[in-house]
C-alpha positions as CSV (number, residue, x, y, z in Angstrom):
1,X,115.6,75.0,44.5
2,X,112.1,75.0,46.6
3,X,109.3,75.5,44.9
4,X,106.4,77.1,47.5
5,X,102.8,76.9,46.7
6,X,100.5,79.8,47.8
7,X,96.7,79.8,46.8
8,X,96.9,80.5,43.2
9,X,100.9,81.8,42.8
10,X,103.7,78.9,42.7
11,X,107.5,80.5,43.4
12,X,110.9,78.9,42.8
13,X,113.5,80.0,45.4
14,X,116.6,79.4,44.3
15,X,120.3,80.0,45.7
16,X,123.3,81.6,44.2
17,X,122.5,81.9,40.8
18,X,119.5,82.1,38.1
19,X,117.5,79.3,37.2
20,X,119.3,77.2,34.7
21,X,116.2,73.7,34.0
22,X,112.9,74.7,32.2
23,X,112.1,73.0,35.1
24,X,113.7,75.4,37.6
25,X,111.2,78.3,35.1
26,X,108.1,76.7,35.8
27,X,106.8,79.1,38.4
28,X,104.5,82.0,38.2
29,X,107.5,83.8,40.3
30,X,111.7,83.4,40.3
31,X,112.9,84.5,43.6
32,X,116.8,84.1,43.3
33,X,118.8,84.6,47.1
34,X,122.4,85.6,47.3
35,X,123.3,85.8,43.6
36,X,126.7,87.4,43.2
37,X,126.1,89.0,39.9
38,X,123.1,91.0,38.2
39,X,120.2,88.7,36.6
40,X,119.6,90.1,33.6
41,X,115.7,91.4,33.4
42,X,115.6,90.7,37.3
43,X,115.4,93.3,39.9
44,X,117.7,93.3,42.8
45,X,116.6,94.3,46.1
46,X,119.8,95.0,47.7
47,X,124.0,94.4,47.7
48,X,125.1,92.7,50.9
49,X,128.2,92.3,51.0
50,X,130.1,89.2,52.7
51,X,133.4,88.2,54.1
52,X,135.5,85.9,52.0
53,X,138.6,84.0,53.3
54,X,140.7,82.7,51.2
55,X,141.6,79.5,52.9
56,X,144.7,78.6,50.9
57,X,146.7,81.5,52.9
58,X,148.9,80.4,55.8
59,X,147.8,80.1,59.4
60,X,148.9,83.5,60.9
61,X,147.8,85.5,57.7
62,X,144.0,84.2,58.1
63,X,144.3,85.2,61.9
64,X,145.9,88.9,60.5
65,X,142.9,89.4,58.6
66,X,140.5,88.8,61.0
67,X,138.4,92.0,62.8
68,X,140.4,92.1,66.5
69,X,137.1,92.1,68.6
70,X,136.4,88.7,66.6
71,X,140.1,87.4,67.4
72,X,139.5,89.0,71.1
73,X,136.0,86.7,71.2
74,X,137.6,83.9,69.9
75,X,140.8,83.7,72.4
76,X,137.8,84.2,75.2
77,X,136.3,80.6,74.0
78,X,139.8,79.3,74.0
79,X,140.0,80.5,77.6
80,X,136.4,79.8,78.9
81,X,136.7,75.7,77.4
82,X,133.7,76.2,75.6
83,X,132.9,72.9,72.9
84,X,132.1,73.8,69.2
85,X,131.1,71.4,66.9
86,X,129.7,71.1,63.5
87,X,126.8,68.9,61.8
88,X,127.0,68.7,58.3
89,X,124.4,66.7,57.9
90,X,122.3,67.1,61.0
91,X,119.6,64.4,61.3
92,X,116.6,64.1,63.2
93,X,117.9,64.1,66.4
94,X,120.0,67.4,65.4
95,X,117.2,68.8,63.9
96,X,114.8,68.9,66.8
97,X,117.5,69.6,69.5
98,X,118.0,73.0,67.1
99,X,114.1,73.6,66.1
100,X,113.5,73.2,70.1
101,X,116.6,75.6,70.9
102,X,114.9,77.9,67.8
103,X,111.9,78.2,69.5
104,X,112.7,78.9,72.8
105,X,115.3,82.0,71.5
106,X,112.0,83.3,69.5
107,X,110.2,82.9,72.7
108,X,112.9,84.8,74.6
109,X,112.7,87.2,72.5
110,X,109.1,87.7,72.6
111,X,109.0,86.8,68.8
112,X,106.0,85.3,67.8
113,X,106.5,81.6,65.9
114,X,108.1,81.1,62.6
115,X,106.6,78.0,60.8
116,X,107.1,79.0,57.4
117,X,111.0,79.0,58.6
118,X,110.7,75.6,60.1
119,X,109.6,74.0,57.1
120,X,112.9,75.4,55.0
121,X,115.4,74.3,57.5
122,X,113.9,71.1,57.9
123,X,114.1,71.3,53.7
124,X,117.5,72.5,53.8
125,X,118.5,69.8,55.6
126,X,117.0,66.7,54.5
127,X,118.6,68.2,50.9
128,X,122.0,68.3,52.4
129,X,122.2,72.3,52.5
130,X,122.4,73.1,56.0
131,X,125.3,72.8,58.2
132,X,125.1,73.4,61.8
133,X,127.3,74.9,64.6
134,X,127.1,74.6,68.4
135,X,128.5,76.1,71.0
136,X,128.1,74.6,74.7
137,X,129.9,74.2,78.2
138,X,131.8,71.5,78.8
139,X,128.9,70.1,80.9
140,X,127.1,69.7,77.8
141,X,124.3,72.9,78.2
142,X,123.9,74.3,74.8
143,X,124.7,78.4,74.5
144,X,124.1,78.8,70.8
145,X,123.7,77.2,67.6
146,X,124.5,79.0,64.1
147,X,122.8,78.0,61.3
148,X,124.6,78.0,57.8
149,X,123.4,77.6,53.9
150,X,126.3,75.4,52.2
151,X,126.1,74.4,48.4
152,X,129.7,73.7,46.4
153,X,129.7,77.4,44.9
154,X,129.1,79.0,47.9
155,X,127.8,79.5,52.0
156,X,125.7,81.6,53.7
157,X,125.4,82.9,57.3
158,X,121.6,82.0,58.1
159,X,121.6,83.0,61.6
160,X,123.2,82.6,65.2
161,X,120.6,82.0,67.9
162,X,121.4,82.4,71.8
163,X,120.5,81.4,75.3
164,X,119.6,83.6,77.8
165,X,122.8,81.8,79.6
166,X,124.8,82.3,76.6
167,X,124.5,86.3,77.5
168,X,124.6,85.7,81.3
169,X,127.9,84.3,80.4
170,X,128.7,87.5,78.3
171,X,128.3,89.7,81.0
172,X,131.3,87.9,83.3
């Protein structure tokens, strides 16, 4: 839950289901993100739907059920030696090595600055909420980072932000 003040309206933001604590009704507005059922008395704005894996299957039936192109990108890392790794709880250091790769993909994009969104991954983290992936060269030069939502019900797919080498790449 993150409770955002603005002038004279308080709202709640909560993830993946409806407030449960008075304390989790004490704003002036309830906005709930990625419930997977109908609030009652809420209004939804839309249905996205979402891939789920069901990790207890074997091996070779998760790599069945995966899109081709997706298998087809992923034998390409295999090939190309690219590094992932993954930050569950990325600290400070993590943090600004992301917010700094952040800002220069809005800035290659000719976006203009997102502070608002600063402040919630920087909250998302120090709560323990947002996991981190990377994707670099074996020389260490970053390419990507994805940026996920993780409680114990439930994950969500925040974003995946590029280099400009990361495309040059793409093209080979």
């Amino acid at each position: 839950m993150v409770v955002e003040k603005r002038a004279l309206l308080s709202i709640n933001h909560t993830w993946f289901d409806a407030p449960e604590t008075q304390e989790e009704h004490s704003a002036d507005l309830i906005s709930i993100w990625h419930c997977p059922a109908p609030v009652p008395g809420a209004s939804c704005r839309e249905v996205v739907p979402t891939l789920v894996i069901d990790l207890t299957q074997s091996l070779e039936e998760i790599w069945s059920n995966i899109d081709a192109r997706t298998r087809t990108e992923i034998r390409r890392t295999e090939r190309d030696h690219l590094v992932f790794s993954v930050t569950q709880t990325p600290g400070e250091n993590d943090m600004n090595a992301f917010l700094d790769f952040y800002d220069a993909f809005r800035a290659w994009k000719n976006f203009r600055p997102l502070r608002r969104g600063r402040v919630l991954l920087k909250f998302f983290a120090s709560s323990g909420l947002l996991w981190l992936s990377k994707v670099s060269t074996t020389d260490g030069k970053t390419l990507a980072w994805i940026a996920y939502l993780v409680t114990n019900r439930a994950a969500v797919f925040l974003g995946e932000f590029e280099s400009s080498l990361s495309l040059q790449r793409a093209k080979c």
